[in-house]
VOTORZA-138546 format. One record per residue (C-alpha): residue in three letters; x, y, z. Coordinates in Angstrom, 3 decimals, m for minus. Layout:
N
ALA,X,Y,Z
...
This chain:
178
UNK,93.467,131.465,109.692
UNK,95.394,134.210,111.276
UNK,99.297,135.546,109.700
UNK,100.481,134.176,112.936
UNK,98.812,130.720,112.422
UNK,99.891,130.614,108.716
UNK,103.663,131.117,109.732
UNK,103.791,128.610,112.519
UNK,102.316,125.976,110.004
UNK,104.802,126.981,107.076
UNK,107.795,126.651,109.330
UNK,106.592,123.369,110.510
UNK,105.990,122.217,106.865
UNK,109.660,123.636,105.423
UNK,110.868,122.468,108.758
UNK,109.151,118.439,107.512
UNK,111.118,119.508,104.386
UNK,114.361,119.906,105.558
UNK,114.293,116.805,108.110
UNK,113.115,114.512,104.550
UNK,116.047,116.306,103.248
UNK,118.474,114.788,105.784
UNK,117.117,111.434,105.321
UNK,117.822,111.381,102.462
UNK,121.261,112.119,102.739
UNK,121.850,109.501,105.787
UNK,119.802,107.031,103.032
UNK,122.660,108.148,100.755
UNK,125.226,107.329,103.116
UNK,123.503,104.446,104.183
UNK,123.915,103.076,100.667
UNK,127.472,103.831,99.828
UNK,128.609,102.702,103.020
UNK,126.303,98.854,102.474
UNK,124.762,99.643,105.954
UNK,121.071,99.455,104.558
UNK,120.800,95.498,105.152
UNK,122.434,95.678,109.047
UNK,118.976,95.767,110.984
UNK,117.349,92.519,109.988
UNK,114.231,93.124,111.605
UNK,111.901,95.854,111.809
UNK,110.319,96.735,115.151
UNK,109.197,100.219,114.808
UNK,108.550,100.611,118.717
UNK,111.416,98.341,120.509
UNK,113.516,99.438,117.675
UNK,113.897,102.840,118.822
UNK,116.590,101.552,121.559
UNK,119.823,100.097,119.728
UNK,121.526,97.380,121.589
UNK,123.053,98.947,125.122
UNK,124.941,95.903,126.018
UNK,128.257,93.829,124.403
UNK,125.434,90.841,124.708
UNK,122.746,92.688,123.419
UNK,125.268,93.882,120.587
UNK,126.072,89.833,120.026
UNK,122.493,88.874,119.716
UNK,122.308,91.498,116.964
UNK,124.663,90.090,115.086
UNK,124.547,86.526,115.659
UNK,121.117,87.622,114.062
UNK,122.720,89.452,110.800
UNK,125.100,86.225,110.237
UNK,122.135,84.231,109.994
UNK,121.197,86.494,106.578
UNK,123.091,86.705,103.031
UNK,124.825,89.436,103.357
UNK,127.062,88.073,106.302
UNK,127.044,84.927,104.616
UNK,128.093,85.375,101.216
UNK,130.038,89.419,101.245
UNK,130.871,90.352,105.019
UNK,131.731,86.247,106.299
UNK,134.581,87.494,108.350
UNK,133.515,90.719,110.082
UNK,134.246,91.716,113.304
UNK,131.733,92.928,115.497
UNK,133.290,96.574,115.779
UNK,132.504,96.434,111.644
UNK,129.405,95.648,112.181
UNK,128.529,98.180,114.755
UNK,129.616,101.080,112.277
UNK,127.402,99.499,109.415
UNK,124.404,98.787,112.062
UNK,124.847,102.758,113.092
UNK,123.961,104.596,109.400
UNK,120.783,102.000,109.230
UNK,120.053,102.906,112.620
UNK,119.936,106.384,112.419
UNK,117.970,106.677,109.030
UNK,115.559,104.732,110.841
UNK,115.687,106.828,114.207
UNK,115.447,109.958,112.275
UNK,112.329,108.451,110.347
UNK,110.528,108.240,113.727
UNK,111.698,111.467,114.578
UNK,110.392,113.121,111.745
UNK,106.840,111.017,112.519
UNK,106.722,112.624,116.130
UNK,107.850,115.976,114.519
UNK,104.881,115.405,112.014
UNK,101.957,114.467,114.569
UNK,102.570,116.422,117.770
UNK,101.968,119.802,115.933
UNK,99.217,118.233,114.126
UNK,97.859,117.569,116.776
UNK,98.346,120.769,119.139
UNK,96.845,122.767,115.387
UNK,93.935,120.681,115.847
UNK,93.133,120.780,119.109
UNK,93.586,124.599,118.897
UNK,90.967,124.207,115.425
UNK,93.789,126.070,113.691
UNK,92.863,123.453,110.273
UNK,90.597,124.437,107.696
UNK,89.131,121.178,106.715
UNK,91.347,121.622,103.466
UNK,94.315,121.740,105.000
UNK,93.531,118.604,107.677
UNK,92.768,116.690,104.435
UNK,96.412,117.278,102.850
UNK,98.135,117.069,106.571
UNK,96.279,113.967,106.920
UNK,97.501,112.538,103.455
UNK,100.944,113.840,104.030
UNK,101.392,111.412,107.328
UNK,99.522,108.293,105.262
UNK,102.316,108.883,102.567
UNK,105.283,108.982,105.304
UNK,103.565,106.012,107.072
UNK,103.545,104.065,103.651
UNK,106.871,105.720,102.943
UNK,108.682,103.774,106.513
UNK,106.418,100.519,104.912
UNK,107.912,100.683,101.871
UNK,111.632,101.103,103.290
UNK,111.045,97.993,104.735
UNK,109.979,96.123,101.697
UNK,112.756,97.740,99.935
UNK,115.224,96.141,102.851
UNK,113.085,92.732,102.848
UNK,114.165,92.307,98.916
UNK,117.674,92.401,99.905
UNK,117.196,90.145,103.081
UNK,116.126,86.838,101.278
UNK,118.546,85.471,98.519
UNK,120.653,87.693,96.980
UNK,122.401,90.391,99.544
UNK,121.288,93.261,97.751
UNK,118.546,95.535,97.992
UNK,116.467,95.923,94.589
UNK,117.362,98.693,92.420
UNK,113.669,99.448,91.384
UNK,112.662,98.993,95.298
UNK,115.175,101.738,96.249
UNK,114.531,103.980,93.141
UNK,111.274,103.932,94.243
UNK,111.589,104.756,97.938
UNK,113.696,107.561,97.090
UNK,111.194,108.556,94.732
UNK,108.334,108.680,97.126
UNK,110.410,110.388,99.954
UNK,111.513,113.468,96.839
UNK,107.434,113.094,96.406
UNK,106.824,113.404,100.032
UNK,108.931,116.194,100.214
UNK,107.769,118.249,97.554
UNK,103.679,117.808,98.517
UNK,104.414,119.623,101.807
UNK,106.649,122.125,100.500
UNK,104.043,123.098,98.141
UNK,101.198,122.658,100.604
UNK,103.547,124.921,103.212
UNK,103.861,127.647,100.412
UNK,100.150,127.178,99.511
UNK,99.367,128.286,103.441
């Protein structure tokens, strides 16, 4: 692999880093601000377009009354409330499919060009398996919180924050191994 090759692959890595990095941060925020449990559903495709409409924006949440949270801490809240808790959940999940589209189109341009060493496809292709399994496991982590109890598990979120500081540091170390 060329120095040129290696440097457009470690800034793409670090660059994977730094977006994880932010996630976690709107995940923080997410948290403090009890917007993780807004988005009852999860449609990774359709989901990409937040409501557009004041009916669209009632469906939505008409559709978050009908789940604990509403019902037993947030009976009461206005629609305007729940469009700035429905935002922070939103964006940690736009920014997840951001980083997925950030993760697979240079994968794919570095593999068309046969830029990979068969070493380095291996990890790449483990790295997006883990962020896959990393979006999966956000949603069981919401799911826990969506049934009984309005809260998301403790051990649920200690975990996905766990695997998204493990995400993070297999690609920095694969980016400084290249």
């Amino acid at each position: 692999m060329d120095k040129k090759t290696k440097h457009q692959i470690t800034t793409w890595l670090i660059s994977a880093c730094l977006i994880i990095f932010l996630m976690v941060i709107i995940g923080g925020i997410t948290r403090l601000t009890r917007s993780g449990l807004s988005m009852v559903e999860w449609n990774p495709i359709s989901g990409v377009i937040p409501p557009t409409t004041e009916s669209a924006w009632i469906t939505e949440f008409e559709k978050y009354q009908d789940f604990p949270e509403y019902q037993k801490l947030n009976q009461g809240m206005t629609l305007s409330q729940f469009k700035f808790i429905f935002f922070w959940e939103y964006i940690h999940r736009l920014i997840g499919r951001l980083l997925g589209v950030f993760f697979i189109i240079p994968f794919a341009y570095f593999f068309i060009k046969k830029k990979l060493s068969p070493p380095l496809m291996k990890k790449l292709l483990l790295m997006f398996i883990f962020g896959g399994l990393q979006g999966l496991y956000g949603w069981y982590m919401v799911k826990s919180g969506l049934i009984y109890h309005p809260n998301v598990s403790h051990y649920r979120l200690a975990g996905h924050l766990v695997l998204a500081f493990g995400l993070m540091a297999y690609i920095l170390w694969t980016a400084l191994d290249v």
